[in-house]
OpenMM code with the backbone's topology and positions (N, CA, C; nanometers):
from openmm import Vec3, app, unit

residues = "UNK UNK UNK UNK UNK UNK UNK UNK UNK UNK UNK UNK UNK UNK UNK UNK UNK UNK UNK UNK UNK UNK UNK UNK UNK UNK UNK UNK UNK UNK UNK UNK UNK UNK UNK UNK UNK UNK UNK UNK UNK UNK UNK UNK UNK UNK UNK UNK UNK UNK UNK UNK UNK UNK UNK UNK UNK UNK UNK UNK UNK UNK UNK UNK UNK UNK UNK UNK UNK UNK UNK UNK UNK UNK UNK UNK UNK UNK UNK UNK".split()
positions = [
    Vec3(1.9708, -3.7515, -0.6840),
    Vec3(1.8936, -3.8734, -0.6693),
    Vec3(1.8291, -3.8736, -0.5302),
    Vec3(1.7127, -3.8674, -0.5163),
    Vec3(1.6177, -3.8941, -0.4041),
    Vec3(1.6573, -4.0034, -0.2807),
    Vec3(1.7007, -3.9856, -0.1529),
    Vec3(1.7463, -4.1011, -0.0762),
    Vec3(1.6226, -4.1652, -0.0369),
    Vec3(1.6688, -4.2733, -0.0016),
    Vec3(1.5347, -4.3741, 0.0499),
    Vec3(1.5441, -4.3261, 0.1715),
    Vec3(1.6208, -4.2703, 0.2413),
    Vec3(1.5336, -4.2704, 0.3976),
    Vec3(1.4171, -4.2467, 0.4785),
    Vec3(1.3874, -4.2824, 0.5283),
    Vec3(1.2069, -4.3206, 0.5937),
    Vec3(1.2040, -4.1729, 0.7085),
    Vec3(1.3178, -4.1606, 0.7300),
    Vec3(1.3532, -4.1038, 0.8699),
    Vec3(1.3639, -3.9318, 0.8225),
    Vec3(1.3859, -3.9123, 0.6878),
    Vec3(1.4137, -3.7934, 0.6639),
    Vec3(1.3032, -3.6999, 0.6031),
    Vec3(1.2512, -3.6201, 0.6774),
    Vec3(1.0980, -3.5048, 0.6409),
    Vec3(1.1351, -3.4445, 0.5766),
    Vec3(1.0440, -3.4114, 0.4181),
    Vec3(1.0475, -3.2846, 0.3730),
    Vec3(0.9832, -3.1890, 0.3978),
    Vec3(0.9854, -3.0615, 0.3919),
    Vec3(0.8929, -2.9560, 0.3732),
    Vec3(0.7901, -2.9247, 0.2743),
    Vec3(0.6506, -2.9310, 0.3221),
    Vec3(0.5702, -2.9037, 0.1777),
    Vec3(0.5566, -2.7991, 0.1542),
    Vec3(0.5374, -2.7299, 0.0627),
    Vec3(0.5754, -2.5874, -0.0111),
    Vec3(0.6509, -2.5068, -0.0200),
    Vec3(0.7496, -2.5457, 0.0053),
    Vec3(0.9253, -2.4945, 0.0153),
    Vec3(0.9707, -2.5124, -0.1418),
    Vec3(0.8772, -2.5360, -0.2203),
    Vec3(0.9812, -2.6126, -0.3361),
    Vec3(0.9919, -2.5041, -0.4424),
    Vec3(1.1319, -2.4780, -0.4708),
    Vec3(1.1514, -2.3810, -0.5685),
    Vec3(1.1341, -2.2438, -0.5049),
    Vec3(1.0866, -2.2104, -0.3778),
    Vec3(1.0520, -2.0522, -0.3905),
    Vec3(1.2347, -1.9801, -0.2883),
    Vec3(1.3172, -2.0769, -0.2967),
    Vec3(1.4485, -1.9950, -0.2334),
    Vec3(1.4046, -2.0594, -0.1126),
    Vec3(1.5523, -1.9712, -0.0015),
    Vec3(1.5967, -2.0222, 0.1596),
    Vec3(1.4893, -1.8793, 0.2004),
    Vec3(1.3923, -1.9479, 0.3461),
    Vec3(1.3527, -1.9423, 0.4150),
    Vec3(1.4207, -1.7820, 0.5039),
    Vec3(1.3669, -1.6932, 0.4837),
    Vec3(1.4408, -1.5896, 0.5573),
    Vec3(1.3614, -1.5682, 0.6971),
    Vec3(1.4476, -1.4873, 0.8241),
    Vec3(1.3761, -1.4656, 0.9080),
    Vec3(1.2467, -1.4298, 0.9317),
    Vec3(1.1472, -1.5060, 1.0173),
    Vec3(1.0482, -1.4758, 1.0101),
    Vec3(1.0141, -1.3129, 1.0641),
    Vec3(1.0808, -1.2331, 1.1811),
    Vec3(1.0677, -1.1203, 1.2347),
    Vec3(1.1554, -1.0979, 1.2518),
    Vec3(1.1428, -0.9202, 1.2436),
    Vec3(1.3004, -0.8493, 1.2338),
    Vec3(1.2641, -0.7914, 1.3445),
    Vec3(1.3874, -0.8288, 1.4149),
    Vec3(1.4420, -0.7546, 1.5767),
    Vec3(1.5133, -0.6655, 1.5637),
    Vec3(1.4612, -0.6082, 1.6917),
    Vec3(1.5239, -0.4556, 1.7440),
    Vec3(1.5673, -0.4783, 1.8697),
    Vec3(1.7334, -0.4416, 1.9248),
    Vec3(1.7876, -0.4499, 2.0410),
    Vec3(1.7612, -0.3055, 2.0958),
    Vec3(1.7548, -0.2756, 2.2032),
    Vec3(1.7768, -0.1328, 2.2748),
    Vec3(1.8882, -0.0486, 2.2343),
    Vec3(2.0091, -0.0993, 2.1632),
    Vec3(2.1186, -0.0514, 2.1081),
    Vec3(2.0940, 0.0240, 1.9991),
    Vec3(2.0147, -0.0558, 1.8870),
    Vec3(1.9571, 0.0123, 1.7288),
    Vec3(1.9440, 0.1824, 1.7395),
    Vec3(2.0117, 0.2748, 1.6942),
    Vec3(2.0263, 0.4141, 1.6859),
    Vec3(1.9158, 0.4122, 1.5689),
    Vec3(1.8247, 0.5503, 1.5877),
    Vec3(1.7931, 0.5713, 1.4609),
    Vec3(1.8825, 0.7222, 1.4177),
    Vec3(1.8678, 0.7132, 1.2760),
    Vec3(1.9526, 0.7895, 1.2490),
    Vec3(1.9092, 0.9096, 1.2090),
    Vec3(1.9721, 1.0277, 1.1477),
    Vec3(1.8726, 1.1524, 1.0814),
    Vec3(1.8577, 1.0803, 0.9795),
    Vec3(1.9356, 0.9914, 0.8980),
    Vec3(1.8547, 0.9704, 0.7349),
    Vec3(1.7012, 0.8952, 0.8156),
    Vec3(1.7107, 0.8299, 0.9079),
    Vec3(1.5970, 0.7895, 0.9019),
    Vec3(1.4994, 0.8775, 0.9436),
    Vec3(1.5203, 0.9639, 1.0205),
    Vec3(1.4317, 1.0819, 1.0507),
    Vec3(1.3864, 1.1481, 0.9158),
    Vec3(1.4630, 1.1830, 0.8585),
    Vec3(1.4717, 1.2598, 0.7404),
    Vec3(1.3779, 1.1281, 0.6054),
    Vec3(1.3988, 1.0088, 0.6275),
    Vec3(1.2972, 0.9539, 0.5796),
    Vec3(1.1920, 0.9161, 0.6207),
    Vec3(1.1281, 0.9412, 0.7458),
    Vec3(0.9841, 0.8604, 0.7910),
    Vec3(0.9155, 1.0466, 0.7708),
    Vec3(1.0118, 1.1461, 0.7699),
    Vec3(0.9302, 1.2264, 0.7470),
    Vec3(0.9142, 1.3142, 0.5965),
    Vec3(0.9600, 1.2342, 0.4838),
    Vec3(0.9223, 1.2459, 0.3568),
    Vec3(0.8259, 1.1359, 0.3239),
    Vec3(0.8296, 1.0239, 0.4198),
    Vec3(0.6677, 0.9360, 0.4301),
    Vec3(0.5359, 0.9646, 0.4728),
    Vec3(0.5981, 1.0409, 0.5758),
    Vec3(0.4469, 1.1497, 0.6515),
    Vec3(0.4033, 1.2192, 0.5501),
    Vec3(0.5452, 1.3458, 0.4493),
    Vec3(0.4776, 1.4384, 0.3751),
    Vec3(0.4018, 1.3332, 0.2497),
    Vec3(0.4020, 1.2216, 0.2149),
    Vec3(0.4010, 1.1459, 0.0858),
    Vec3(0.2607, 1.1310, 0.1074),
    Vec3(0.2402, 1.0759, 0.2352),
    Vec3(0.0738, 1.0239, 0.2899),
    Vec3(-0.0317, 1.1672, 0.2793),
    Vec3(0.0674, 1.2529, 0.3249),
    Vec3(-0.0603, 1.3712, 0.3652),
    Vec3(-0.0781, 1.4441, 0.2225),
    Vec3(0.0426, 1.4359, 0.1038),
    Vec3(-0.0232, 1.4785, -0.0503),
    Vec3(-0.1347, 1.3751, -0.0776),
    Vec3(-0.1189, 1.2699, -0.0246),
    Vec3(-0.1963, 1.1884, -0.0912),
    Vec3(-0.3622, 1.1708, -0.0637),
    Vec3(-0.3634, 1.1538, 0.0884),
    Vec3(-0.4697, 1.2595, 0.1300),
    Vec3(-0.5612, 1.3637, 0.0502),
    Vec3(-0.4603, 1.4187, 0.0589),
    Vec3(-0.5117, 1.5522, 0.0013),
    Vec3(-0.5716, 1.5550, -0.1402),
    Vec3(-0.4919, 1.4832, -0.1789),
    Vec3(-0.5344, 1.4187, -0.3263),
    Vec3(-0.7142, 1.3732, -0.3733),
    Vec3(-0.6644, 1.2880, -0.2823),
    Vec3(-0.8243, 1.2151, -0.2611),
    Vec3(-0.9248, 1.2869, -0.2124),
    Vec3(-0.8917, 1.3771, -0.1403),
    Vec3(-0.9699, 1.4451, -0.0942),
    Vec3(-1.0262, 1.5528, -0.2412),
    Vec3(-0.9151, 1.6057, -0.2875),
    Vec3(-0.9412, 1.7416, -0.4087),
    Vec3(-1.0213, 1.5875, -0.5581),
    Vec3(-1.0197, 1.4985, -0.5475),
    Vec3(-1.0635, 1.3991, -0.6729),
    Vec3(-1.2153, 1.3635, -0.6101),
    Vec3(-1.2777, 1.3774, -0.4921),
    Vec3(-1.3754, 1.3522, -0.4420),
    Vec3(-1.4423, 1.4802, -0.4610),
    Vec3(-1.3975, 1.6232, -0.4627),
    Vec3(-1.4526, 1.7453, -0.4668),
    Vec3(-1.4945, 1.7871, -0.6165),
    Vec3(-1.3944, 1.7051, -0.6835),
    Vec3(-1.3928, 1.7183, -0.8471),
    Vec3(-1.5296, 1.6202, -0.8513),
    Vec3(-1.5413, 1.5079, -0.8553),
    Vec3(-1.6539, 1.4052, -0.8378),
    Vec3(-1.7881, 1.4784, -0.8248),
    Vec3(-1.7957, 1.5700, -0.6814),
    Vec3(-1.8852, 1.6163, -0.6545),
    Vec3(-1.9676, 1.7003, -0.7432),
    Vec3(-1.8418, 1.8259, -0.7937),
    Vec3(-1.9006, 1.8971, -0.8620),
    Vec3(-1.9265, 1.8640, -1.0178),
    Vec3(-1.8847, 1.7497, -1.0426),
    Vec3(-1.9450, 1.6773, -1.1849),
    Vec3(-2.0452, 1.6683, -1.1774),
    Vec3(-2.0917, 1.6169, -1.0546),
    Vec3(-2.2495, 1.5248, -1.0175),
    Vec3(-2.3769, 1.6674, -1.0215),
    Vec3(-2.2671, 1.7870, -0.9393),
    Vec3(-2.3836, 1.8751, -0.9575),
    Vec3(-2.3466, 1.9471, -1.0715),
    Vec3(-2.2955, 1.9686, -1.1794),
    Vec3(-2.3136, 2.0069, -1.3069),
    Vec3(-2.4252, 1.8832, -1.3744),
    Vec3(-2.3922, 1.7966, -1.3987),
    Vec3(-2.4472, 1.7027, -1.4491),
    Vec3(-2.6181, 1.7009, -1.3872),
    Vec3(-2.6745, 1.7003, -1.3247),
    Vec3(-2.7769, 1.7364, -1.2440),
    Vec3(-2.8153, 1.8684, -1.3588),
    Vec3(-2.7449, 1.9963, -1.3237),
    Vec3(-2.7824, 2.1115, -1.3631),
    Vec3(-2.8236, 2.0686, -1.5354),
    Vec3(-2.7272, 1.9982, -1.5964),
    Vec3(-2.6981, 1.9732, -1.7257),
    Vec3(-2.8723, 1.9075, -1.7247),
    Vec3(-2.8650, 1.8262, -1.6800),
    Vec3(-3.0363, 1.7213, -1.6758),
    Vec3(-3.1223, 1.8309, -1.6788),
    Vec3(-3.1217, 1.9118, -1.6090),
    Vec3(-3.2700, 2.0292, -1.5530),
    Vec3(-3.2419, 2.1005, -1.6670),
    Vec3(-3.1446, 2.1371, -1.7592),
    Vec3(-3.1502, 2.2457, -1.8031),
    Vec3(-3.1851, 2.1475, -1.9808),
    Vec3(-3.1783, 2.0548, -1.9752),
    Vec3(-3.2006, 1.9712, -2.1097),
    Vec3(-3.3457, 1.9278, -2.0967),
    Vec3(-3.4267, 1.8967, -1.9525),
    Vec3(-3.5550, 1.9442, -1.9024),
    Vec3(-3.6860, 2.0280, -1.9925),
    Vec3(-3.6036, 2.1112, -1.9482),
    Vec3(-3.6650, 2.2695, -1.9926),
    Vec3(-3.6442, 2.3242, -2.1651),
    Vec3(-3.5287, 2.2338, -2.2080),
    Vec3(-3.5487, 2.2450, -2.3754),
    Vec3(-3.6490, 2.1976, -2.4054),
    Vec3(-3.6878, 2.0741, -2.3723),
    Vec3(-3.7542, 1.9523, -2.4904),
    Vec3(-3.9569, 2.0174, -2.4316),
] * unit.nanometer
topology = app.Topology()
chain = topology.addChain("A")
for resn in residues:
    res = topology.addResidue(resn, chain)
    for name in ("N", "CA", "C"):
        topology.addAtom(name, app.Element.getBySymbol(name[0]), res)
């Protein structure tokens, strides 16, 4: 049941979404990193640079569609 008090603020948009977690996560000078974490920021490095690479080999594929397709035009050209 809703209290009458005049004195008591709610929060607007708090409603239903859960408790409020820290806004920023701190780091003391103490925090060790560890090898798993080594060992994970650098299966993130290798993750980024396939991916890269990726984009890079789907842009080369792109390319050479554009110049088949071109060739395909000139050479349907020269049928008609």
């Amino acid at each position: 049941m809703p209290s009458n008090n005049k004195n008591e603020q709610k929060t607007p948009g708090r409603k239903g979404k859960g408790p409020a977690g820290p806004s920023k996560q701190s780091f003391s000078a103490n925090d060790t990193v560890t090898v798993a974490d080594k060992d994970r920021a650098a299966q993130i490095e290798e993750m980024k640079q396939n991916i890269q690479s990726r984009k890079y080999a789907i842009k080369e594929l792109k390319w050479d569609n554009a110049k088949d397709a071109a060739k395909i035009a000139k050479l349907e050209q020269l049928e008609i």
